[in-house]
C-alpha positions as CSV (number, residue, x, y, z in Angstrom):
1,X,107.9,207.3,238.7
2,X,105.2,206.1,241.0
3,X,102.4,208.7,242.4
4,X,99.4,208.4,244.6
5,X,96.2,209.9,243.8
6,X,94.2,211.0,246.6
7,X,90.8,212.0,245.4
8,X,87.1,211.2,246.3
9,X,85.4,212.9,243.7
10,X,85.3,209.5,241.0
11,X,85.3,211.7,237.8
12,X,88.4,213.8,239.2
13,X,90.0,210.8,240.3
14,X,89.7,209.5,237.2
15,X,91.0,212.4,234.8
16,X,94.0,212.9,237.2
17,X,95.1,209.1,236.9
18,X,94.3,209.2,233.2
19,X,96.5,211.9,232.1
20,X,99.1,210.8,234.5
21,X,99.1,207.2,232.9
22,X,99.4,208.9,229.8
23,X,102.5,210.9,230.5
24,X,104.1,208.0,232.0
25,X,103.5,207.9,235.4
26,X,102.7,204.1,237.6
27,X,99.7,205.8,239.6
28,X,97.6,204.1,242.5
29,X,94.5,205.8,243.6
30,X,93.0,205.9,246.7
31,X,90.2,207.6,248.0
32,X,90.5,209.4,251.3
33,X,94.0,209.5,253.6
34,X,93.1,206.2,255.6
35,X,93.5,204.4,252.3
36,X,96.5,206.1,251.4
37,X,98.4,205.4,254.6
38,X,97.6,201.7,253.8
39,X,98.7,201.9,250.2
40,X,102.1,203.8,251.5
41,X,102.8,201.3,254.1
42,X,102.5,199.0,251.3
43,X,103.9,201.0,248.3
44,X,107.6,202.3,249.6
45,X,107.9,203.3,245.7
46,X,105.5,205.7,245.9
47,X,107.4,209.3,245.0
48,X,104.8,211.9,244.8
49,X,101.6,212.2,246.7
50,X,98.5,214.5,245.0
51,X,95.8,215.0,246.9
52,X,92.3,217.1,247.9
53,X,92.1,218.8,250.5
54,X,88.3,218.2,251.5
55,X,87.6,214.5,252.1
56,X,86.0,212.2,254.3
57,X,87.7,210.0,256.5
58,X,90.2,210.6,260.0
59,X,92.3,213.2,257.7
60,X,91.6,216.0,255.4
61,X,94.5,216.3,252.9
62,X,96.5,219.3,255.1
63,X,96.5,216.7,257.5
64,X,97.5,213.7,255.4
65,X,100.7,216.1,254.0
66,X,101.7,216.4,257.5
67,X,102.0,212.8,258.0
68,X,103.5,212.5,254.8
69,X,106.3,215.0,255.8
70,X,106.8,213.3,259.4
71,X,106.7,209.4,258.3
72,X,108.1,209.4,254.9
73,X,109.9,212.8,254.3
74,X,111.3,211.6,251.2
75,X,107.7,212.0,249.2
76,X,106.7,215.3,247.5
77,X,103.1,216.2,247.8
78,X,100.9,218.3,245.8
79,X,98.0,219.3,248.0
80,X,94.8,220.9,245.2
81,X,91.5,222.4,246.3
82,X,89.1,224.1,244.0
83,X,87.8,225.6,247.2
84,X,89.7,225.7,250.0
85,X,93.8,227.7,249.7
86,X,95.7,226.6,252.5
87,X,96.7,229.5,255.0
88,X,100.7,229.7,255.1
89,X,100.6,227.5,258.1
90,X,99.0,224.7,257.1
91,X,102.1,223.4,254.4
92,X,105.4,222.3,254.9
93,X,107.9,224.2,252.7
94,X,108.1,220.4,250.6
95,X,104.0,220.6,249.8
96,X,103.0,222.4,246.3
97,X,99.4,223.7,246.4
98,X,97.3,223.7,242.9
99,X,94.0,225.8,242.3
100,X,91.5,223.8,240.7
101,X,91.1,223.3,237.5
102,X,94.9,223.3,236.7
103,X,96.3,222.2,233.5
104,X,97.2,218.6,232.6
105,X,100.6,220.1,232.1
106,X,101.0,222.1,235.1
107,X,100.9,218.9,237.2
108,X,103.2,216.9,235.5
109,X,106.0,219.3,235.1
110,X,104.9,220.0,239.4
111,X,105.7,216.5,239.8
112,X,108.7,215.9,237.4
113,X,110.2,219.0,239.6
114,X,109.4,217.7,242.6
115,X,110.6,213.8,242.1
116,X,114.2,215.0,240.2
117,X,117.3,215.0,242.6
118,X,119.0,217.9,242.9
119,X,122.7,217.1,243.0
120,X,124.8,220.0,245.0
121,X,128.2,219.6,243.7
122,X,131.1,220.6,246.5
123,X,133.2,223.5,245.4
124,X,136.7,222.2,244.1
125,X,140.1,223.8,245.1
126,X,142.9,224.0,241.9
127,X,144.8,221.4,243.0
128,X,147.6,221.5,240.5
């Protein structure tokens, strides 16, 4: 599974790619939404998009999660602010928002939940 860190805190960046690696995950980093528009118009791999909301740059990460949802609706995204809680507006029904600090654990399960297919099986007659 292939995720995107958004982050421009270094030492944050750094712990959420680490522990990511570590369960698994292919993770690219990038530090504000310009560079992770470039990475996704590179990367069509990438499945799950975690970002800050506060960072410099054209977009904060509300804004980049709308992108996101219009350009490549396929990608889950998990918007985090140890600050700032997005009002019910500001996310798409497809965004996840953690409070920082969140648990290692709390993220990765977030993501595995958000990057499974759910397979809706069609109701079968008794066809004899």
């Amino acid at each position: 599974m292939v995720i995107l860190v958004v982050e421009d805190e270094p030492l944050v960046r750094l712990f959420l790619t680490d522990f990511l690696d570590e369960a698994g995950f292919k993770v690219f980093e990038a530090v504000n939404a310009d560079e992770a528009i470039t990475i996704l118009q590179a990367r069509p791999d990438v499945q799950v998009i975690i970002s800050d909301i506060e960072m410099p740059g054209s977009m904060n990460g509300l804004e980049l999660a709308w992108a996101v949802h219009e350009r490549w609706p396929g990608i889950g995204v998990v918007i985090t602010s140890g600050r700032e809680r997005p009002g019910p507006d500001d996310l798409s029904e497809k965004v996840a928002f953690l409070a920082k600090p969140y648990l290692p654990d709390t993220m990765t399960t977030l993501i595995r939940q958000m990057a499974t297919p759910h397979v809706i099986e069609a109701a079968s007659s008794n066809v004899a």
